[in-house]
C-alpha positions as CSV (number, residue, x, y, z in Angstrom):
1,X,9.5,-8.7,-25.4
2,X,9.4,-10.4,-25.4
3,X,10.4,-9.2,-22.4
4,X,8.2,-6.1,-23.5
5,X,4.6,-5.9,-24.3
6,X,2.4,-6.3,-27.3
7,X,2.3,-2.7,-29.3
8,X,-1.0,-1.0,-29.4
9,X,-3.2,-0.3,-32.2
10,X,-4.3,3.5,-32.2
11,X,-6.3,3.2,-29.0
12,X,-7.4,6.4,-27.6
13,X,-7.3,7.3,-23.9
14,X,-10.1,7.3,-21.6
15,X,-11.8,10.6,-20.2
16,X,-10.6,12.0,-16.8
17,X,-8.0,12.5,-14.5
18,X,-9.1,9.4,-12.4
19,X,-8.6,7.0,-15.3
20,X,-4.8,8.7,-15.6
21,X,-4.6,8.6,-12.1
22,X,-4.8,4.4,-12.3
23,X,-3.2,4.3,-15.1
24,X,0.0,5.4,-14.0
25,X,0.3,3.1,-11.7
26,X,-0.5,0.5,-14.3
27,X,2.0,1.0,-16.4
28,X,4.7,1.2,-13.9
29,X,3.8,-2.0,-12.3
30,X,3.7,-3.3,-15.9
31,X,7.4,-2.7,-16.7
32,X,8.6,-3.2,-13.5
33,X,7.3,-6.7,-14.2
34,X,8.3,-6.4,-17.3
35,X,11.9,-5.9,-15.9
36,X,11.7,-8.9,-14.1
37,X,11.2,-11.1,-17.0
38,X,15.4,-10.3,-17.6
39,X,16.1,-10.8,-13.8
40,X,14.6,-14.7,-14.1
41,X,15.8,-15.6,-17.7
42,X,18.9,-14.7,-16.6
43,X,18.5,-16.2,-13.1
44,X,17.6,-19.2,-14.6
45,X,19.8,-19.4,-18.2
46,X,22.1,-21.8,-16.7
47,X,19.4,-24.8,-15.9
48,X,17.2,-24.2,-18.5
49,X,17.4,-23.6,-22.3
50,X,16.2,-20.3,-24.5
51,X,13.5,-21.8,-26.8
52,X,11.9,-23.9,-23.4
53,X,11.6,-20.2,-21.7
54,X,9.7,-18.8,-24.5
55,X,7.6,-21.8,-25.5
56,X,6.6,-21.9,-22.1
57,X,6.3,-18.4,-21.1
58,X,4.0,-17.8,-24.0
59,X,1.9,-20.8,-23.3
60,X,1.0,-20.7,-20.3
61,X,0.5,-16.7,-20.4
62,X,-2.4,-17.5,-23.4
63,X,-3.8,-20.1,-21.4
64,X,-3.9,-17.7,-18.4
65,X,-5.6,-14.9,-20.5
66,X,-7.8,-17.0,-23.3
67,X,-10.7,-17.2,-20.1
68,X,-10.5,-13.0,-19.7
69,X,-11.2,-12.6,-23.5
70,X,-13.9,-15.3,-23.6
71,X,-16.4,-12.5,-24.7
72,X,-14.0,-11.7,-27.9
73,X,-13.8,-15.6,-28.6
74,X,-15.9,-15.3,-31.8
75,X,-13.7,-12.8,-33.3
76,X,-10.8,-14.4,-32.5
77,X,-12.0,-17.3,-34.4
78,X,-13.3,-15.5,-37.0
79,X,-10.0,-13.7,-37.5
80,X,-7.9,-17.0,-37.7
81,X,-10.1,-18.4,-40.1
82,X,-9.4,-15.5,-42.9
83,X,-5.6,-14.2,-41.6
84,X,-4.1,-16.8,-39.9
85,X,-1.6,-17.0,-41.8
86,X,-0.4,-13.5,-40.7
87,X,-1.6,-13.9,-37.4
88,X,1.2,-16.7,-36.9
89,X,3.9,-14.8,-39.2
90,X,3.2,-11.6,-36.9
91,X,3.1,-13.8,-33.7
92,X,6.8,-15.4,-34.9
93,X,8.3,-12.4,-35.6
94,X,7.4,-10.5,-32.2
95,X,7.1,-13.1,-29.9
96,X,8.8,-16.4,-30.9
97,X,12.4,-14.6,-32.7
98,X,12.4,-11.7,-30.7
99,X,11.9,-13.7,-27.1
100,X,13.9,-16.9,-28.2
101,X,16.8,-14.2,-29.0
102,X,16.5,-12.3,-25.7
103,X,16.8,-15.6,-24.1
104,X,20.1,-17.2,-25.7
105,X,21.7,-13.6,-25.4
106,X,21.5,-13.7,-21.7
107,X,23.2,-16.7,-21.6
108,X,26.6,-14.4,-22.4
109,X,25.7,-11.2,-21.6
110,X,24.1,-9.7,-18.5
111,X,20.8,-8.3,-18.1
112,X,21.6,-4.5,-17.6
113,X,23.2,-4.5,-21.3
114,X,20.6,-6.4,-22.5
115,X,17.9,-3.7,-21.0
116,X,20.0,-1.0,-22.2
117,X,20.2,-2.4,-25.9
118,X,16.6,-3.0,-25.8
119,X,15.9,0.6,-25.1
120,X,16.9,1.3,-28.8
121,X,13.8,-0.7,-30.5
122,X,11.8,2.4,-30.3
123,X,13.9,3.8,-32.6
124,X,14.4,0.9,-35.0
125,X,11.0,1.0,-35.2
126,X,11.1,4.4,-36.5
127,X,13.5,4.1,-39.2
128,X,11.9,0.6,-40.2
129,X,8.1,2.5,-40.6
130,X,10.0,4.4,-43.2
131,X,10.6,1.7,-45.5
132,X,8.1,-0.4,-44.7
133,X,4.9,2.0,-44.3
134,X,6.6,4.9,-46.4
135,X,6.6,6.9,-42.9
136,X,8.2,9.8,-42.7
137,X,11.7,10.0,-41.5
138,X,13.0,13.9,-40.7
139,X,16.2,15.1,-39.9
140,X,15.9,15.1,-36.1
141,X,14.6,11.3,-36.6
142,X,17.2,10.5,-38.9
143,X,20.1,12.3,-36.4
144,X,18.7,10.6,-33.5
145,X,18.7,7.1,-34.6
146,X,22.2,7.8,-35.9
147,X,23.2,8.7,-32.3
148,X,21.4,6.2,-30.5
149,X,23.1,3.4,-33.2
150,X,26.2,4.3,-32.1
151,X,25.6,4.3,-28.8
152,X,24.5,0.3,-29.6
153,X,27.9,-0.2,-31.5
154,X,29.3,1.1,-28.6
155,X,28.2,-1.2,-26.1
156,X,28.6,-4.3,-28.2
157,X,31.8,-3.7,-28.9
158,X,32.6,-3.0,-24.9
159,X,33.8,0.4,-26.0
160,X,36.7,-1.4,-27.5
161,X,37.8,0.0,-30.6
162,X,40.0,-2.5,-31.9
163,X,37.3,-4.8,-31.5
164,X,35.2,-2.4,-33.9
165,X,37.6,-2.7,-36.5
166,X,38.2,-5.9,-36.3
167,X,34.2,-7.2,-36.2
168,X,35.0,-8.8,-33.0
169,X,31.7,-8.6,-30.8
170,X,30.2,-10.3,-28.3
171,X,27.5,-13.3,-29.3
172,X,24.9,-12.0,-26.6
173,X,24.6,-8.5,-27.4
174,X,24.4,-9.6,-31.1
175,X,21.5,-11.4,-30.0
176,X,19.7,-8.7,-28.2
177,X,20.5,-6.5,-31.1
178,X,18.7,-8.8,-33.4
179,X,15.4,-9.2,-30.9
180,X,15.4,-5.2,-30.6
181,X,15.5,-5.1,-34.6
182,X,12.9,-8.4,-34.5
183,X,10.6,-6.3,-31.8
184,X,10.8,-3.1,-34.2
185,X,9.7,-5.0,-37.2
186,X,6.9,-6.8,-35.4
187,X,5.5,-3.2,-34.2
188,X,5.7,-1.9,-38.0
189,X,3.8,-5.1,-39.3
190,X,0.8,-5.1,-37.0
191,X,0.5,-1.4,-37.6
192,X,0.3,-2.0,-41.2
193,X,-1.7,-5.7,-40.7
194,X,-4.6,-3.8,-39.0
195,X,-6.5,-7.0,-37.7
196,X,-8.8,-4.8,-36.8
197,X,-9.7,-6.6,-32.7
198,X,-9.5,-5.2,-29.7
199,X,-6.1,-5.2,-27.9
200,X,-5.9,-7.7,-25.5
201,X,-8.0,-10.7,-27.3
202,X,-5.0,-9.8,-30.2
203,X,-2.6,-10.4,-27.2
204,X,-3.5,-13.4,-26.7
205,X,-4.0,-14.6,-30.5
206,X,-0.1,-13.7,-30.7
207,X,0.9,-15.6,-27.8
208,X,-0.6,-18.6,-29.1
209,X,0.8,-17.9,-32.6
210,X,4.3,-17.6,-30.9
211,X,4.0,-20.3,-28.1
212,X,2.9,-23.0,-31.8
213,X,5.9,-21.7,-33.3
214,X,8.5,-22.0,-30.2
215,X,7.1,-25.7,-30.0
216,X,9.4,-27.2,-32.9
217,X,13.3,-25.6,-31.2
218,X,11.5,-26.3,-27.7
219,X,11.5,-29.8,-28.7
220,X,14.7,-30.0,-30.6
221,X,16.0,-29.0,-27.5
222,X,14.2,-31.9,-25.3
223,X,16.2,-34.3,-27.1
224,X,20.0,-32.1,-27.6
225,X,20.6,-29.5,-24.3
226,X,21.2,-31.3,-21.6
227,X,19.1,-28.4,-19.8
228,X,15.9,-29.3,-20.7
229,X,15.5,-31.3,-17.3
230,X,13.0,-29.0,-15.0
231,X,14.4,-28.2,-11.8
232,X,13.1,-26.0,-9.2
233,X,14.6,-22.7,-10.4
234,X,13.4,-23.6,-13.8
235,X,9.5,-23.9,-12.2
236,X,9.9,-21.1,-10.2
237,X,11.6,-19.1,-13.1
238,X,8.3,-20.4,-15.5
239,X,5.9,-19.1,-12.7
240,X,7.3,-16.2,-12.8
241,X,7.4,-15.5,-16.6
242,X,4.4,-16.8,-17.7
243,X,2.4,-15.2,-14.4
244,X,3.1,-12.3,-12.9
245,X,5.5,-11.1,-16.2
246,X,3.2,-12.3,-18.5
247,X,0.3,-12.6,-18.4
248,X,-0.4,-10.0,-15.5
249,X,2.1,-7.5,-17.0
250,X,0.0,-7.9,-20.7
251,X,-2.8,-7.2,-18.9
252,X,-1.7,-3.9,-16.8
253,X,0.0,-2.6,-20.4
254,X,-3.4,-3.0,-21.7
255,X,-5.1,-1.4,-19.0
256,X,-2.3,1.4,-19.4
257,X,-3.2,2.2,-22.7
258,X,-7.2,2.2,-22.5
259,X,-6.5,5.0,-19.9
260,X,-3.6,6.6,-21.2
261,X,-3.8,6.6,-24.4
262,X,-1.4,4.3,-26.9
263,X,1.3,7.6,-26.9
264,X,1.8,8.1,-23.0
265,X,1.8,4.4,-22.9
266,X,4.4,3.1,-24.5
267,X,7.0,6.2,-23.8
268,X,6.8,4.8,-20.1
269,X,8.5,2.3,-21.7
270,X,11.8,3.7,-20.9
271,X,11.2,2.9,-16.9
272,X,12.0,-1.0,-17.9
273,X,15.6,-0.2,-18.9
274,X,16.0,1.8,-15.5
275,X,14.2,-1.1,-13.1
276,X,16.6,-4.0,-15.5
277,X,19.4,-2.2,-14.2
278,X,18.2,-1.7,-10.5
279,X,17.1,-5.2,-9.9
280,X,20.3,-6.7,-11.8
281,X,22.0,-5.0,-9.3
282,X,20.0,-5.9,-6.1
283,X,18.8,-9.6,-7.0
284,X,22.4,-10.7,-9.5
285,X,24.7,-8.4,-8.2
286,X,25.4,-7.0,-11.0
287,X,27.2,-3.6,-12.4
288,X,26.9,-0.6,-14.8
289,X,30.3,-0.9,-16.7
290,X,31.7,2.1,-18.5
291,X,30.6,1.1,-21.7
292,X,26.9,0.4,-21.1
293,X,27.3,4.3,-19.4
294,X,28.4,5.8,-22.6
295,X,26.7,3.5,-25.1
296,X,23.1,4.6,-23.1
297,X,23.9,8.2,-23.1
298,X,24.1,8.0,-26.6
299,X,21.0,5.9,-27.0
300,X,18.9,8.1,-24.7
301,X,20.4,11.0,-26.8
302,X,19.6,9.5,-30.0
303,X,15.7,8.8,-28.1
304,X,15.7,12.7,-27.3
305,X,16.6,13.8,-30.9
306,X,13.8,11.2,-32.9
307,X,11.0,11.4,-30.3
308,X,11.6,14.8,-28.4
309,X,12.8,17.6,-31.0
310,X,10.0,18.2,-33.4
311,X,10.8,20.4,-36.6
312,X,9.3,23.8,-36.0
313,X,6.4,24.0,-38.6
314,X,6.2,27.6,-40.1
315,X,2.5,29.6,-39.7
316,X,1.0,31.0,-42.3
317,X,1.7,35.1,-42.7
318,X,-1.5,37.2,-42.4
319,X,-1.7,39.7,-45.2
């Protein structure tokens, strides 16, 4: 996202219990980190503008990881001279839209909410594979996303039901809502691109993708946001977001899923909502309100009902 990592591509987990055992690990460091990336743009939304974060971010995190691929560099290359096109679109969509968005919601919402909306692209994702890959979509899928939508409702509107009725939302959470819709849509389109590389040189193909298309709004905002000047929490911030939260945390999700397997990977993915909302609180001070308590029971609900509850699959009678 983003503030979350790239989705994987069907890869399958490696043998043993000591590859799980340091995988684990792996992945929890790598949304922890991932966490982090809400703690600094929101740190740092104040001196800096959205489109600079995610230019930036994604920039310097390719140009961190384009040296650790340099064995998939032919590939790379060969894949951008037949599909670039989609390469870029892809990269746009899932990097570019759904970062830039996570970036100029914080500016009016606070992290915690944001984490907690975010937690619902799992399940967008879902009910876009059925109209986009003709997935199926059963009842428990179809009840749970129901649930979980409501608990997003929920929290947009701040629980406030005459603010339901009368459309009256808050900008920031609109704009998380449309990078968690951005971030499902992304996932659904590289499953169905199938580039066909390995994971992590693809990483870094799409953070180069997204970094050339954050380039035109980053400069638009060079010469119309008075923010645009670098300061020191804006460096710091950068380090941050393009280091140890991006380029390190791509890395550990991709070490996550060679071990784990694609599956136990990404439904780890859950922890980044839970350390969002414990660093928020310890490093900005900020609180659960009422409505982000209901609006994430209902989403972790709605989580439960499409990825938990399988429909029970009737055997065969023996004669």
């Amino acid at each position: 996202m983003q503030a979350m990592p790239i989705a994987h591509q069907g890869v399958q987990p490696a043998a043993g219990s000591l590859s799980s055992l340091t995988g684990y690990p792996a992945a929890v460091l790598c949304w922890l980190l991932s966490a982090g990336v809400y703690i600094a743009a929101k740190w740092v939304a104040p001196e800096m503008p959205p489109w600079g974060l995610c230019f930036w971010r994604l920039a310097l995190a390719c140009a961190i990881l384009l040296p650790i691929v340099h064995h998939h560099h032919d590939a790379m290359i060969g894949l951008l001279r037949t599909r670039a096109v989609e390469v870029v679109a892809v990269g746009a969509i899932g990097l570019t839209l759904c970062q830039g968005m996570i970036y100029h919601g914080l500016n009016d919402t606070d992290a915690t909410t944001a984490g907690i909306i975010m937690a619902l692209s799992p399940v967008m994702t879902m009910v876009l594979a059925r109209f986009v890959l003709g997935e199926p979509l059963g009842l428990w899928q179809s009840l749970g996303a129901l649930v979980a939508l409501a608990g997003m409702i929920f929290i947009v509107a701040h629980g406030n039901l005459t603010a339901l009725l009368q459309l009256k939302f808050n900008a920031g959470e609109l704009w998380i809502v449309g990078s968690a819709f951005c971030w499902g849509l992304y996932t659904v389109l590289l499953r169905r691109a199938k580039f066909g590389i390995e994971l992590l040189p693809m990483v870094v193909l799409l953070l180069g993708a997204g970094a050339l298309v954050a380039l035109p709004f980053h400069l638009w905002e060079l010469f119309n946001d008075e923010r645009s000047t670098m300061d020191v929490d804006s460096i710091l911030a950068l380090a941050y977001l393009a280091g140890p939260g991006g380029a390190l945390m791509y890395y550990l999700y991709n070490k996550s899923v060679e071990t784990l397997g694609a599956s136990r990977a990404s439904m780890l993915l859950y922890l980044q909502t839970v350390f969002v909302a414990i660093l928020a609180y310890l490093l900005l001070g900020e609180g659960l309100h009422d409505y982000d308590l209901v609006g994430a029971a209902f989403i972790v609900a709605g989580i439960v009902l499409a990825t938990v509850l399988k429909p029970r699959t009737t055997q065969p009678r023996v004669a």
